[in-house]
Structure formats: structure tokens, C-alpha cells
C-alpha positions in Angstrom: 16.3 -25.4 -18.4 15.6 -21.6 -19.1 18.0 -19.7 -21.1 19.8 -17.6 -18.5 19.7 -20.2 -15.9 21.4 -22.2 -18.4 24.4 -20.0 -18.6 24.2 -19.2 -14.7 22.6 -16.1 -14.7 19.1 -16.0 -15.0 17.9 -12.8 -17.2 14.3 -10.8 -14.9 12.6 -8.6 -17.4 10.6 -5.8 -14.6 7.7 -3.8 -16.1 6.7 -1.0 -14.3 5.5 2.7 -15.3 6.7 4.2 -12.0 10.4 4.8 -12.1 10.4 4.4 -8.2 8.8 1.3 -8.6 11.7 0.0 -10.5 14.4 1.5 -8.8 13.0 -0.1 -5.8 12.4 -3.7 -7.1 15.9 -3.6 -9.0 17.6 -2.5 -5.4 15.7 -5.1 -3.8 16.4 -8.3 -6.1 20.5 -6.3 -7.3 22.4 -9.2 -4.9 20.0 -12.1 -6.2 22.2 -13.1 -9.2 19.7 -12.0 -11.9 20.5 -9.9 -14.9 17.9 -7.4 -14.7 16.7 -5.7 -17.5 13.7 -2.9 -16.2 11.4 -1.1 -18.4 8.5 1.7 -17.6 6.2 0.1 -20.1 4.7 -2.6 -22.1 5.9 -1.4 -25.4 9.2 -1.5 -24.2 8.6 -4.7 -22.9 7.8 -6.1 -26.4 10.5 -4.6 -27.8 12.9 -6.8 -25.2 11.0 -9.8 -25.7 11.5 -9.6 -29.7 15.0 -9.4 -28.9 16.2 -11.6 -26.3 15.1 -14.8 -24.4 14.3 -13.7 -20.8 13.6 -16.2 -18.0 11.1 -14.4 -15.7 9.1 -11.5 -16.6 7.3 -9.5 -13.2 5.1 -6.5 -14.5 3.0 -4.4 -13.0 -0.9 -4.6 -13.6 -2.3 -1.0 -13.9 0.0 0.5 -16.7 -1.1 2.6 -19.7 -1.5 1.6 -22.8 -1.5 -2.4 -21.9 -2.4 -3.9 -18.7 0.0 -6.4 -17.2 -2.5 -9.3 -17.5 -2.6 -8.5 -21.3 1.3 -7.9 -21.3 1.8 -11.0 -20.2 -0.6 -12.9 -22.4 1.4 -11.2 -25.3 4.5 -12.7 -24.0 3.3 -16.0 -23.7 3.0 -15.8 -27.9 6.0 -14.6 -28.2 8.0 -16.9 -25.3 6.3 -19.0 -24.1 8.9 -20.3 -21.8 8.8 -17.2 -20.1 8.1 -17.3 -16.3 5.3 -15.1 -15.8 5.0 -13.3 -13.0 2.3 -10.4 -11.7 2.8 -7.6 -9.5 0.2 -4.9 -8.5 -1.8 -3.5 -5.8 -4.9 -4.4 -7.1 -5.2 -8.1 -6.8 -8.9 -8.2 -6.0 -9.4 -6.8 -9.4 -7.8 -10.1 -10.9 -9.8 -13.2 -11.0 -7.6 -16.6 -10.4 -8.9 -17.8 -13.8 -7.2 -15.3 -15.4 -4.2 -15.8 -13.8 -4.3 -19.7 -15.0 -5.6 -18.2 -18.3 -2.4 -16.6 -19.4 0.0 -18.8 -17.5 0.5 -16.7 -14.8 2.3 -18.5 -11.9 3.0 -15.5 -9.4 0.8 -12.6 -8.0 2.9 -10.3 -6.3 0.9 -7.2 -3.9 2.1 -4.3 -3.8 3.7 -3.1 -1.4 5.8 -6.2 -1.2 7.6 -8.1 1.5 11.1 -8.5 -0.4 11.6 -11.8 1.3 8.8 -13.6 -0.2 9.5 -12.0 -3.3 13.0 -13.7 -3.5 11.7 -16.7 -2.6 8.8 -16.5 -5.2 11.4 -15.9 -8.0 13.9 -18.1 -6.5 11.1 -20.9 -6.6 10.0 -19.8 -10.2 13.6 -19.9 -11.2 14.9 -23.1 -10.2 11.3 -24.7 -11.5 10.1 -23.2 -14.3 7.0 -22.7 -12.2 5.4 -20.9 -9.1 3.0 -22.6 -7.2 0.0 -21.4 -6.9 -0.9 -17.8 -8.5 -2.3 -16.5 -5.7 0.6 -17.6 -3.3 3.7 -15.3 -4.2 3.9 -12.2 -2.4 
């Protein structure tokens, strides 16, 4: 069982470099339970991961400095028990192999229906894994 869903609150790391982005997503998912954690970049994101055990992480693809898809692969070294999720607006740019690649079980598009984004996570959070990467969102 993951670490936060353990203790009954399940810990969402979101990665985004638009503020408005986060504030969004973190208004969105505030009722869901999680304890959200929301940084504007992948350096930051590191840092958390070093840190603490998180259950799901949902970054954005197009940052600078680190792409999601690279993000993500980085925090499959460091937790690799991490729920990976992708979010971005730029899905065609993002072969499915990739996805499988770096354990990615969620792609999210932006702009996205807040419904199936809770269910996603819900799903991710109560298995450990999504579906299919190309069915979230």
C-alpha cells in the first residue's frame, strides 16, 4: 500500500511552471482528500522527492529546464513506487512507448475535464496503477 494511503491521506506532488496552472489543479482536486504539495518546477520537484515519499506525482510536460517525461523518469530512480502521472497539452508530441518507458500510467490533456481527472487519480490511488496511459483525461 502507498505511503500516504497508508496513513489515510494520500500525499499528490503537482508540477507545473504556470502558477495558474496549479492554482487551478489544487482548487480542483482541494475536496479530494489528498495532501497536495504543488511546485512550479522540476528542480523543486527533486527536492520534494529527496525528502518525502509521495504517492502520485502529475507534472506538466513542456517546463523549462526538464521536461515532464524526463521528470518523471528521474522520479522513478528515486521512488519508484511513485504513481506517475502526465499532464500537458501536447500529447501528440508523446509516443505511448515512452509513456510505458518510464512507467507512466496517466496522460492527462490539457485543458482537463476535472471529472475524469478525479477518477484517474482516484483509480491510480486505490491501485497503484492507471490503466492505460493514453486513457486518463
Amino acid at each position: 500500500m502507498r505511503s500516504g494511503v497508508a496513513k489515510g491521506r494520500p500525499t499528490l506532488l503537482i508540477v507545473d511552471d504556470e502558477a495558474q496552472i496549479l492554482s487551478a489543479l489544487k482548487r480542483s482536486l482541494r475536496r479530494e482528500g489528498y495532501e497536495i504539495v504543488a511546485v512550479e518546477s522540476a528542480a523543486a520537484a527533486l527536492r520534494i522527492l529527496d525528502e518525502r515519499c509521495v504517492d502520485v506525482i502529475l507534472s506538466d510536460h513542456k517546463m523549462p529546464g526538464m521536461s515532464g517525461v524526463q521528470l518523471l523518469a528521474r522520479a522513478a530512480e528515486i521512488r519508484p513506487d511513485t504513481v506517475r502521472m502526465l499532464i500537458t497539452g501536447w500529447t501528440h508530441e508523446i509516443p505511448a512507448e515512452r509513456l510505458e518507458e518510464f512507467g507512466i500510467c496517466a496522460l492527462v490533456t490539457k485543458p482537463w475535464d476535472d471529472a475524469k481527472l478525479k477518477a484517474t487519480l482516484r483509480e491510480v490511488m486505490g491501485t497503484g496503477q492507471g490503466s492505460s496511459p493514453r486513457e486518463g483525461g
